[in-house]
C-alpha positions in Angstrom: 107.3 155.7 -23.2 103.6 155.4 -23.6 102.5 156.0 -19.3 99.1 153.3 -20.2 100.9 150.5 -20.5 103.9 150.4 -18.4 104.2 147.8 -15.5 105.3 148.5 -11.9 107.9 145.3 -13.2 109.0 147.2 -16.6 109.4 149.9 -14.7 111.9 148.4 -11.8 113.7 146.6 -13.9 114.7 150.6 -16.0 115.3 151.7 -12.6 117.7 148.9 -12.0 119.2 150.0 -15.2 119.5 153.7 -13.5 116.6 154.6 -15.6 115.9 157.9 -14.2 112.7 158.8 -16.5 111.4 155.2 -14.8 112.2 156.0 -11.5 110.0 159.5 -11.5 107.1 157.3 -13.2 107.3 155.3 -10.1 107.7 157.6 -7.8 104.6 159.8 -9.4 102.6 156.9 -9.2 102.8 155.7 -5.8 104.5 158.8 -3.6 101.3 160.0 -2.3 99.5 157.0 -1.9 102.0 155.9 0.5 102.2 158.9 1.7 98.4 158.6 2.9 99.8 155.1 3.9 102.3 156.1 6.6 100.0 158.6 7.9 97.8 156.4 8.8 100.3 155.4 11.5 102.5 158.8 12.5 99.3 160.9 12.2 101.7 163.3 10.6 101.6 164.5 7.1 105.3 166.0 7.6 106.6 162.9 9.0 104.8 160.1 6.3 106.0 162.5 3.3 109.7 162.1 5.0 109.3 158.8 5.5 108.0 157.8 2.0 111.0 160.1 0.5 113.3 157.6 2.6 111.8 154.8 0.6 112.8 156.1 -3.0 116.2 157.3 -1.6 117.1 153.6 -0.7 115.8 152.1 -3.6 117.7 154.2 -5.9 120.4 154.1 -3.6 120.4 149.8 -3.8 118.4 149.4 -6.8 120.9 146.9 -8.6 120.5 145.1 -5.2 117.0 144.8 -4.7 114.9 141.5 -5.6 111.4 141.7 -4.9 109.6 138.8 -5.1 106.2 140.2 -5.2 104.4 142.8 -6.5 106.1 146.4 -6.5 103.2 148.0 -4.9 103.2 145.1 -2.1 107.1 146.1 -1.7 106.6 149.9 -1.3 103.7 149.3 1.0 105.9 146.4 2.9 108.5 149.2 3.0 106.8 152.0 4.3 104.5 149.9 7.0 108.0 149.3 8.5 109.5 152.0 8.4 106.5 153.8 10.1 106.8 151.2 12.2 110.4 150.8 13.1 110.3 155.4 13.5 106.9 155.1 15.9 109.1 152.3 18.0 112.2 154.2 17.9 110.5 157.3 19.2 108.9 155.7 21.8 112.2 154.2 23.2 113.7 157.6 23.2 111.0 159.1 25.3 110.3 156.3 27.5 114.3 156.7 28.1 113.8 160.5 28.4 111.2 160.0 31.1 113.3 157.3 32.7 116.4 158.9 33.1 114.4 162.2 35.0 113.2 158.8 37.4 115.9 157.7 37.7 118.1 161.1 38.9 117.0 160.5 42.3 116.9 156.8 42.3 120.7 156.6 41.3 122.0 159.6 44.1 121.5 156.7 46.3 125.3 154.0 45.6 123.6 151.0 47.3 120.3 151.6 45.0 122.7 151.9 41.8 124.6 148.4 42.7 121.4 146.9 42.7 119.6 148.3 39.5 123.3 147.4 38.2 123.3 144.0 39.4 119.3 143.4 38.3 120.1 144.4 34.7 122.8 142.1 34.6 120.0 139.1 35.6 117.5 140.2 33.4 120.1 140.3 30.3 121.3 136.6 31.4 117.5 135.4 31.6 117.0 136.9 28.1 119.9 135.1 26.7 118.8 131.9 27.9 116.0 132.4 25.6 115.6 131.0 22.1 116.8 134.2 19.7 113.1 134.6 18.0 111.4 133.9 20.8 113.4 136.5 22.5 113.0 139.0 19.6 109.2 138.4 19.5 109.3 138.6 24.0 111.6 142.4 23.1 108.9 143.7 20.5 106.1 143.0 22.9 107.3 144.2 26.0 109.8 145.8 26.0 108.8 147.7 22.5 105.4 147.4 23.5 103.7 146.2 19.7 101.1 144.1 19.6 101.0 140.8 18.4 99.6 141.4 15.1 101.7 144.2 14.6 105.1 142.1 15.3 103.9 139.2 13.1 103.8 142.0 10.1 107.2 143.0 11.3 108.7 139.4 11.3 106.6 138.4 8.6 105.2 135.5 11.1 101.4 134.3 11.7 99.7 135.3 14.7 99.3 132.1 16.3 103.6 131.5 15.7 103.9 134.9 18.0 101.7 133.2 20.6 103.9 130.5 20.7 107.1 132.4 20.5 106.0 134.6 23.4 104.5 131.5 25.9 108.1 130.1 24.9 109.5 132.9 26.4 107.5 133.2 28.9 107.9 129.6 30.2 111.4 129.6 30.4 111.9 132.6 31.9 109.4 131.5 34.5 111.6 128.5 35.2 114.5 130.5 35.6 113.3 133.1 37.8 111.9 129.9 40.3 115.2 128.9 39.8 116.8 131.7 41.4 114.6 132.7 43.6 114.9 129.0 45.5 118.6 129.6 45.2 118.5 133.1 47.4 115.8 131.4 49.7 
């Protein structure tokens, strides 16, 4: 195979094949770019090369499965903006829980102050569910994943302004409810 004039799309569809020879070309071509990519995001050289080897993995792994309907380099840069993404968010959950469970030691000794975190989470999951499912995933990524709206229209492949309206959605309703139930206890 002559390197010069091989397309990304000649190149997929060898891989598909199980074209090994193809899938090195590709993964020449592009590893380090992305690599630079992800950085970009973890500040971590270790963690974007990691990251970027997870990308080829799965597309060898479901290459027969795999349609892309643009570009190749827009898929592998699609790709690896969300997983960078979806590690940063995952990370941050586990040490917000980490630092939340040390709060939360001496907050939980006390039985009556358990019952009532208990019975609080139970509220706050009912209120979510009264909200429309991507208004509630768009209301989850902000606050309680803490991305920005720019970043969770990339995720959800969504314009800015349809976040805005997912979010005051989400907002409004749970505004209503939590009237609601605040007249009923008064």
């Amino acid at each position: 195979m002559n390197k010069a004039k091989i397309t990304d799309n000649h190149l997929f569809e060898q891989i598909k094949k199980g074209n090994k020879f193809a899938f090195d070309l590709l993964f020449d071509k592009y590893y380090q770019q992305l690599c630079y990519f992800i950085e970009t995001y973890t500040k971590s050289n270790y963690l974007a090369e990691e990251l970027v080897a997870d990308i080829f993995v799965n597309i060898w792994i479901k290459r027969k499965k795999i349609i892309i309907h643009s570009s190749i380099k827009s898929y592998l840069y699609t790709s690896a903006k969300n997983n960078a993404l979806m590690h940063l968010r995952k990370n941050r959950l586990i040490t917000e829980d980490l630092e939340n469970n040390k709060q939360n030691i001496k907050y939980e000794s006390n039985p009556e102050k358990k019952l009532l975190k208990k019975e609080n989470e139970i509220r706050v999951q009912k209120l979510l569910q009264l909200i429309p499912t991507k208004s509630r995933q768009v209301f989850i990524l902000h606050r309680l994943d803490g991305l920005r709206y720019k970043e969770i229209a990339e995720v959800m492949s969504i314009s800015i302004k349809t976040v805005e309206n997912h979010m005051g959605k989400a907002l409004r309703i749970l505004r209503e409810n939590l009237n609601a139930l605040s007249d009923y206890f008064t």
